[in-house]
C-alpha positions in Angstrom: -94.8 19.1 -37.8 -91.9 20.6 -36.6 -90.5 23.8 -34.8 -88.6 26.4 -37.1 -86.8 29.5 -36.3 -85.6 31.9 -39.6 -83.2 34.5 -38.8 -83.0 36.8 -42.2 -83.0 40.7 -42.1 -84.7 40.7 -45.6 -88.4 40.8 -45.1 -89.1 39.8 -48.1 -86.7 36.6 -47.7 -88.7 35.9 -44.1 -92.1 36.1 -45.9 -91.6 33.7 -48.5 -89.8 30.8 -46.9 -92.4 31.3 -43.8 -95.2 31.0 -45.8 -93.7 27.9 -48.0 -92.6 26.3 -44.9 -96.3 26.7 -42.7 -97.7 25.1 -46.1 -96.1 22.3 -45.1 -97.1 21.8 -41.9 -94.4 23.5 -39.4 -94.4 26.5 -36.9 -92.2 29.0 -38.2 -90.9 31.9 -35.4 -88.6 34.5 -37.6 -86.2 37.2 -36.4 -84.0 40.1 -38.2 -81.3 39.9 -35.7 -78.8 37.0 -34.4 -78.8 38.7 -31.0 -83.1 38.5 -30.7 -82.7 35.0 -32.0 -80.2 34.0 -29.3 -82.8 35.6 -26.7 -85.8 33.4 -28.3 -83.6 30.0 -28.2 -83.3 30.1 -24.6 -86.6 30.5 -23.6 -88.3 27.9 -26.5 -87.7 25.3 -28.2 -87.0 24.3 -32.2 -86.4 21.6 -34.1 -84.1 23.3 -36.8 -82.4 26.7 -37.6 -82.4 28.5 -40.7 -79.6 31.1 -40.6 -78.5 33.9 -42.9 -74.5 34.5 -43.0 -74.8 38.5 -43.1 -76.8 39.8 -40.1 -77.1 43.2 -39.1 -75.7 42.3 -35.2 -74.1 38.9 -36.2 -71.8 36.9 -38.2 -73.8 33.9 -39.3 -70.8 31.7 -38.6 -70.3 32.9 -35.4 -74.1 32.6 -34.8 -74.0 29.3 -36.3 -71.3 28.1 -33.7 -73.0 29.4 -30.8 -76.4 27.8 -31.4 -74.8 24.4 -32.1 -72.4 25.1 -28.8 -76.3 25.6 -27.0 -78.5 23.1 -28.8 -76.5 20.5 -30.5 -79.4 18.4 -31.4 -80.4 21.3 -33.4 -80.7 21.2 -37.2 -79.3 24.1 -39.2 -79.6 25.5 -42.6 -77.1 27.8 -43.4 -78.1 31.0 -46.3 -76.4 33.7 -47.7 -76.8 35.9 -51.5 -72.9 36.3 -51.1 -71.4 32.9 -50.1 -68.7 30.9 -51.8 -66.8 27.3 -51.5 -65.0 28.4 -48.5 -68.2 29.6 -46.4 -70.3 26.4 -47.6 -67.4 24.4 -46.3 -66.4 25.9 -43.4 -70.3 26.7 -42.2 -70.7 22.2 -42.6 -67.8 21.4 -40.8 -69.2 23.1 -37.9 -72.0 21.5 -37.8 -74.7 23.2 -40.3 -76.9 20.4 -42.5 -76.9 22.4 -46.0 -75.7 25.6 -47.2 -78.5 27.6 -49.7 -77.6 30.1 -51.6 -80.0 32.8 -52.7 -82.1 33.5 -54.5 -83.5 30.1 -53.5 -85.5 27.5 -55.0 -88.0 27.1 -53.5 -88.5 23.3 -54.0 -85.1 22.9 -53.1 -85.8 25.0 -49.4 -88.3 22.3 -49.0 -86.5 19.1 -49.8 -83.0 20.8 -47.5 -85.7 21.3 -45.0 -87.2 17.6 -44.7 -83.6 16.0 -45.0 -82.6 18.5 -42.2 -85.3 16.9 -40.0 -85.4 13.3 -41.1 -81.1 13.4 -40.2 -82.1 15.3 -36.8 -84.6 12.3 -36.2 -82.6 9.5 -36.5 -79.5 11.2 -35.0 -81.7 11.4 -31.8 -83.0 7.9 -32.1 -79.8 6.7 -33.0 -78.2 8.3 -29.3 -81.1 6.8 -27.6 -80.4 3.4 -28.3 -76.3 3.9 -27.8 -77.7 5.0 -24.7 -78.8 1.9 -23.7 -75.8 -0.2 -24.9 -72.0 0.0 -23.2 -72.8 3.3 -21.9 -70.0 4.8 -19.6 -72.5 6.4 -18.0 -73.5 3.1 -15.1 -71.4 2.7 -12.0 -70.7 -1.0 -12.2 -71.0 -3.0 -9.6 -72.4 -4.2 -6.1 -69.7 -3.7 -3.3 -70.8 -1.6 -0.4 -69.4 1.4 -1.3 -70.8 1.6 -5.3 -74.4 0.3 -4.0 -74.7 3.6 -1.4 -73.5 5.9 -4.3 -76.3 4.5 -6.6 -78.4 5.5 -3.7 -77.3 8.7 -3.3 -77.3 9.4 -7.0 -81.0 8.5 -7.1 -82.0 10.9 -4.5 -79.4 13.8 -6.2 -80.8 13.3 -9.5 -84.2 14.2 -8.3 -83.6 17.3 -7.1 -81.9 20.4 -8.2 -79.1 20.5 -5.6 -75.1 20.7 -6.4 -73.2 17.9 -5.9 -69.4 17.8 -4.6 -67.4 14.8 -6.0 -64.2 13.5 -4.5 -62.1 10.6 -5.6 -58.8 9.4 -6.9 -58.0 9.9 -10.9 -59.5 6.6 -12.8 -62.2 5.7 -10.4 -65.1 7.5 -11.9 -66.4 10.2 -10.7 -67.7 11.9 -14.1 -69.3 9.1 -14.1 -71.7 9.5 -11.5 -71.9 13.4 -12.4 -73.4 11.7 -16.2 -75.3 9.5 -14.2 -76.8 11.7 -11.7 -77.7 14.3 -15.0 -79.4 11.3 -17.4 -81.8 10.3 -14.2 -81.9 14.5 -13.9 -84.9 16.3 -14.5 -82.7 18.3 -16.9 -81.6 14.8 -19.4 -83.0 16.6 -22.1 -80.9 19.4 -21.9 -77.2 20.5 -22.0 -74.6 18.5 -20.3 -71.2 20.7 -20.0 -68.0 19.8 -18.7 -64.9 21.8 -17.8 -61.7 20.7 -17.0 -60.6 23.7 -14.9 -56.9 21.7 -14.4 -56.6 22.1 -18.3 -57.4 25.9 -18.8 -54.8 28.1 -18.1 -55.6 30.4 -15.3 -55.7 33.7 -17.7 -58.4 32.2 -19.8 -60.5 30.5 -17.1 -63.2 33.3 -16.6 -63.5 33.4 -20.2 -63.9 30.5 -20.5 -66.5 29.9 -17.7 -68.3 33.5 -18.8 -67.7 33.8 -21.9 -66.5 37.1 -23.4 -67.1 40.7 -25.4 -65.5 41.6 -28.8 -62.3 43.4 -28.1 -62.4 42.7 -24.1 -58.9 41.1 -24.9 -55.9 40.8 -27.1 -57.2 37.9 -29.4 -61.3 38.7 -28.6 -62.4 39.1 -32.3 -65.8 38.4 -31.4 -68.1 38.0 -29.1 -68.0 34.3 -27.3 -70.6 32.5 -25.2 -69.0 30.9 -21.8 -69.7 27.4 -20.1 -72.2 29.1 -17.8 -74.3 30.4 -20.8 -74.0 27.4 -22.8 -75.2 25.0 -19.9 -78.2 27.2 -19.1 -81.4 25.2 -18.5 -79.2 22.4 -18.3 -75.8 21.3 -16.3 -72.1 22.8 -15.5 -69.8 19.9 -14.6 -66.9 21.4 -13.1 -64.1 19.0 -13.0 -60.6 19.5 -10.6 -62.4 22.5 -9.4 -60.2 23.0 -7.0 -57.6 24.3 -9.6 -59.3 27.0 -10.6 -57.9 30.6 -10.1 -59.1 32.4 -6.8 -60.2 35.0 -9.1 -62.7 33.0 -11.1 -63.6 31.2 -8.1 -64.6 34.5 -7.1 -67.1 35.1 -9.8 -68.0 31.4 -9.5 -69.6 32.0 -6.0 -71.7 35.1 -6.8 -72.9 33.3 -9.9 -74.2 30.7 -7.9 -75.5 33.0 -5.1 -77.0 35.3 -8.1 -77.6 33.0 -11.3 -75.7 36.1 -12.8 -72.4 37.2 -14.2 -71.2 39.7 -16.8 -69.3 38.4 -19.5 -65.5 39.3 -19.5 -65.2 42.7 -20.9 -69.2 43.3 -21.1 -71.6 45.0 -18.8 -74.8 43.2 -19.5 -75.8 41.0 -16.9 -76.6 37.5 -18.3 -79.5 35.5 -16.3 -79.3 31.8 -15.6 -80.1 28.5 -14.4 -77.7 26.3 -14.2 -77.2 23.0 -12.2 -73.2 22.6 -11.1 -71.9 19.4 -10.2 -68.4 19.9 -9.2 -65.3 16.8 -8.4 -61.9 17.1 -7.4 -59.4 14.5 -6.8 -57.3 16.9 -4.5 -58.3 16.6 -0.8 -60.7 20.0 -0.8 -60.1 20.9 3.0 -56.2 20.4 2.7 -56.6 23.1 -0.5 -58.6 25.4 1.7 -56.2 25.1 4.4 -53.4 26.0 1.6 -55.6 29.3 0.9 -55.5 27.6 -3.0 -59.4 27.1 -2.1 -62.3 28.8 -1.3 -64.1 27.8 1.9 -67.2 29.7 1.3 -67.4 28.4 -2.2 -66.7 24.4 -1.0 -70.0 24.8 1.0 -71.6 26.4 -1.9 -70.4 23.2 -4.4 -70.9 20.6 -1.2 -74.6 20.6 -0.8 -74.6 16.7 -1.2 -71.0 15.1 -0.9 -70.2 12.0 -2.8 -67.0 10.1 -2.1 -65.9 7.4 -4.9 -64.0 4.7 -3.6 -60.9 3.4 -5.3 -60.8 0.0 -7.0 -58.1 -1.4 -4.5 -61.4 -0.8 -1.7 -64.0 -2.7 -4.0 -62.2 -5.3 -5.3 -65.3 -7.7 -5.5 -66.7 -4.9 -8.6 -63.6 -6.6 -10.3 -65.0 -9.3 -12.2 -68.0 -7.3 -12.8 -66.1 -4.6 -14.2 -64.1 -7.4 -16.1 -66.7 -8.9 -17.6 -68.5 -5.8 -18.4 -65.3 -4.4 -20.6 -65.1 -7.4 -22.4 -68.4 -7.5 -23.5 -68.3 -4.0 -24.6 -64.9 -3.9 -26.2 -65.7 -7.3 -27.9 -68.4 -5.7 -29.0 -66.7 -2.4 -30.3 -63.4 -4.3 -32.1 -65.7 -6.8 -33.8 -63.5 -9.6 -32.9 -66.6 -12.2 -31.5 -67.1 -12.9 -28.0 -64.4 -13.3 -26.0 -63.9 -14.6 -22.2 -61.5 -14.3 -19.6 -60.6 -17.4 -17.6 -61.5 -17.5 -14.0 -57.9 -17.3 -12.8 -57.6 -14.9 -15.5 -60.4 -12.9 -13.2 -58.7 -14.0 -10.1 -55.1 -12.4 -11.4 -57.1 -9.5 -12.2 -58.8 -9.0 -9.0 -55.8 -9.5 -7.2 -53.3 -6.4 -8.8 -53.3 -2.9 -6.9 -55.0 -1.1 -9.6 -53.3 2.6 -9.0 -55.1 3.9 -12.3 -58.5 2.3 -11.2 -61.3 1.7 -13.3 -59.6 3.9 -16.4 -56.8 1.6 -15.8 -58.8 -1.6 -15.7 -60.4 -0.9 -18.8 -57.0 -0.2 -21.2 -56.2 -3.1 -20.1 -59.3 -5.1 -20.9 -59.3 -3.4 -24.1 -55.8 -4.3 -25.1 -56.5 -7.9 -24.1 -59.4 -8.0 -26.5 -57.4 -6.7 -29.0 -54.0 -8.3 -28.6 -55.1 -11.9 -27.6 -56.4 -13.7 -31.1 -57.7 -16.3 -29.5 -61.7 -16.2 -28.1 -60.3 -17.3 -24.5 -57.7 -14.7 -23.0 -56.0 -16.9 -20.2 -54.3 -15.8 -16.9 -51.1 -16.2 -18.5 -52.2 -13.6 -20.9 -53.3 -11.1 -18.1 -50.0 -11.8 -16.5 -48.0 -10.7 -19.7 -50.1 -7.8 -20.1 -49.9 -6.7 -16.4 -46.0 -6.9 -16.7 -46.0 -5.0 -20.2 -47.7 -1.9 -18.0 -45.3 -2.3 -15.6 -42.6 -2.6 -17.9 -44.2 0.4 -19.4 -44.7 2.7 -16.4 -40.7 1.7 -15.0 -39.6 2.8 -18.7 -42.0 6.1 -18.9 -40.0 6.8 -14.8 -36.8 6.8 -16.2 -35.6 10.2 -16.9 -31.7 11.7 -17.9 -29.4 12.8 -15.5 -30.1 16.4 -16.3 -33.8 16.3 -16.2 -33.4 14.2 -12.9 -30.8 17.5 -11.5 -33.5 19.8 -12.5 -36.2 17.8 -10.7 -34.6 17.6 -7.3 -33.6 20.9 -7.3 -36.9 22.1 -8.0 -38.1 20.1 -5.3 -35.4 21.2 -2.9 -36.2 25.0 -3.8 -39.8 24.6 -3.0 -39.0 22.8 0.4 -36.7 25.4 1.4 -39.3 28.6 0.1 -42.0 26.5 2.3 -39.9 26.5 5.3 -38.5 30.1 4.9 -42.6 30.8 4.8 -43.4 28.8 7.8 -45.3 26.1 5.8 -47.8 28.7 4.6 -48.5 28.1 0.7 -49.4 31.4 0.0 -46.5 32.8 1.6 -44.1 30.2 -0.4 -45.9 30.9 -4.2 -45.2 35.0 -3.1 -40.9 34.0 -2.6 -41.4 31.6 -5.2 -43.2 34.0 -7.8 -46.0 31.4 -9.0 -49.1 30.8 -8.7 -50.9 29.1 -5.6 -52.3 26.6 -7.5 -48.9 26.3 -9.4 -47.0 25.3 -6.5 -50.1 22.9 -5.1 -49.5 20.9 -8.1 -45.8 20.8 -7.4 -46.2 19.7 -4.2 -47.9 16.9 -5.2 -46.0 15.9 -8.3 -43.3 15.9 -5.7 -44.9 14.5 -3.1 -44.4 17.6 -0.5 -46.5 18.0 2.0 -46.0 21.2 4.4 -46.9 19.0 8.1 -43.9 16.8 7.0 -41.0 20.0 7.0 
């Protein structure tokens, strides 16, 4: 038996299939309107979606889009008396399981139906067991340091509180958001990550809140945000500290209220949402730089968690090592490989600036590049000095670029000073943003207590 929602404004249409349908077992829920079937997906539950392209309140596709962005484990069944080629194609590669055009067999609702379910089944066992195979969702190791984060990540994940995550680039620290949400009384629900380093700062509300038809030069419809889409579930907010004062703004009263308005809109959307939030930017220095809201840090900071990087757990090396190996082994289908033990002990003895992510390229490309079922510390020596051939090579820039650079610099040193070390004051002379010129300052290593 299964759960299914029908969204068709033809009551004729709803009668049919809901009749054929409860024959065979299932609950059938209907609606008339994409809008009253959003409302009924986020308070229940179905196993698949049948959904007519032509609604009175709704583009099918864009209703189709939204559900999947919601519940992506859900099945849909896309329908339409109009459709052609380019719908039927377009409505798959977004996700839907079949594309019906009416009027329908019925036999042929039926068999779309059970193959919808049966593919929803095994797509869900299948995840299950990935789950429990190379996941990149386990903190290896046993140092010190990884042991009291699996600590604390046991006592987050049973409970509803957010989470502040600081750490260098590489060493993990969606990681333990992942693994403090699969332990999560909410596992069975949305996981939703933003990269609020990656979204330009005019698009970040949107894109956090979603937005209204025509609130915009390029709104052509109405768009669900991260906050919406994570409800019931969590809102992993990665390099938070990046994000525009502005949205940061709305960020604060969303979590004070559980409610925003979409950009452009004036209807108050309800919900719950767990945030976990990680930066690898030292939070109090961006406060300090006004580039970060102190009210909101105490907000995100309700239990801190500090990764370590790899150069201060060192013994996790050849756990780590050993781990990639098996998984990438695995992966590549080239048999089990091994790594000599002063093949570990070369390992456990470089720097490791990129940290874990770094570890693991090269662990993959040793799996990869050595055809032999022993990779030797010769080998991790020549691929060690190939990165650092690499990285020198990638440094190297032309005169011109290299003029540019260190006048930019220069520029920003001199705005900084002229502003008495004040950030805000410096982006104002400098015409950029704040959290432009913070991410100057450290590409160019300028720190204000140093002028």
């Amino acid at each position: 038996m299964a759960r299914i929602l029908l969204v068709d404004d033809e009551v004729n249409i709803i009668k049919t299939i809901s009749s054929i349908l409860q024959d065979e077992g299932h609950v059938v829920f209907s609606s008339g309107r994409g809008g009253e079937a959003l409302e009924f997906l986020r308070k229940n539950e179905v196993d698949l979606a049948l959904l007519d392209i032509w609604l009175p309140d709704y583009n099918g596709i864009d209703l189709l889009e939204q559900i999947k962005g919601l519940y992506p484990e859900t099945a849909i069944i896309m329908i339409s008396g109009h459709g052609s080629i380019d719908i039927a194609v377009r409505s798959t590669k977004m996700g839907a399981f079949d594309f019906l055009q009416k009027p329908m067999e019925m036999e042929r609702v039926i068999t779309s139906v059970n193959n919808a379910l049966e593919q929803a089944r095994l797509r869900k066992e299948n995840l299950n067991l990935k789950r429990g195979v190379y996941t990149d969702d386990e903190m290896i190791g046993t140092s010190a340091g990884i042991s009291e984060i699996k600590g604390i990540i046991d006592t987050a994940a049973s409970t509803n509180a957010r989470v502040f995550i600081t750490g260098e680039s590489g060493t993990g620290k969606e990681l333990v958001a992942r693994a403090i949400y699969r332990r999560s009384k909410r596992s069975d629900r949305p996981f939703v990550k933003v990269n609020c380093a990656a979204i330009p700062n005019e698009l970040i509300e949107s894109e956090l809140f979603g937005h209204e038809k025509g609130s915009f030069t390029g709104a052509l419809s109405r768009r669900l945000g991260k906050f919406e889409l994570a409800n019931k579930g969590t809102l992993f907010l990665d390099e938070v500290c990046t994000m525009s004062l502005s949205a940061q703004a709305k960020v604060l009263r969303s979590l004070q209220e559980q409610q925003f308005e979409r950009v452009g809109g004036n209807e108050t959307i309800s919900v719950d949402v767990r945030v976990i939030s990680a930066t690898n930017l030292d939070a109090k220095k961006a406060i300090e730089d006004g580039v970060f809201r102190e009210d909101l840090y105490y907000r995100l900071n309700v239990i801190p968690i500090v990764v370590p990087p790899l150069s201060e757990r060192k013994e996790d090396i050849p756990q780590l090592a050993e781990y990639f190996l098996r998984r990438f082994s695995n992966e590549h289908g080239v048999g089990e490989k091994e790594i000599t033990d002063d093949g570990i002990g070369m390992l456990a003895e470089h720097p490791w600036p990129g940290n874990v992510r770094e570890l693991k390229n090269v662990i993959e490309r040793l799996v990869i590049m050595v055809p032999r079922d022993t990779i030797t510390a010769q080998d991790v020596q020549n691929h060690l000095e190939h990165d650092a051939a690499e990285k020198a090579s990638r440094g190297e820039v032309s005169p011109l670029k290299k003029a540019r650079e260190e006048f930019e610099r220069q520029y920003i040193i001199e705005a900084l000073q002229q502003a008495g070390k004040n950030v805000s004051e410096a982006s104002k002379k400098l015409g950029i943003e704040r959290t432009n010129l913070y991410r100057k300052m450290k590409q160019y290593g300028i720190n204000p207590e140093d002028l």
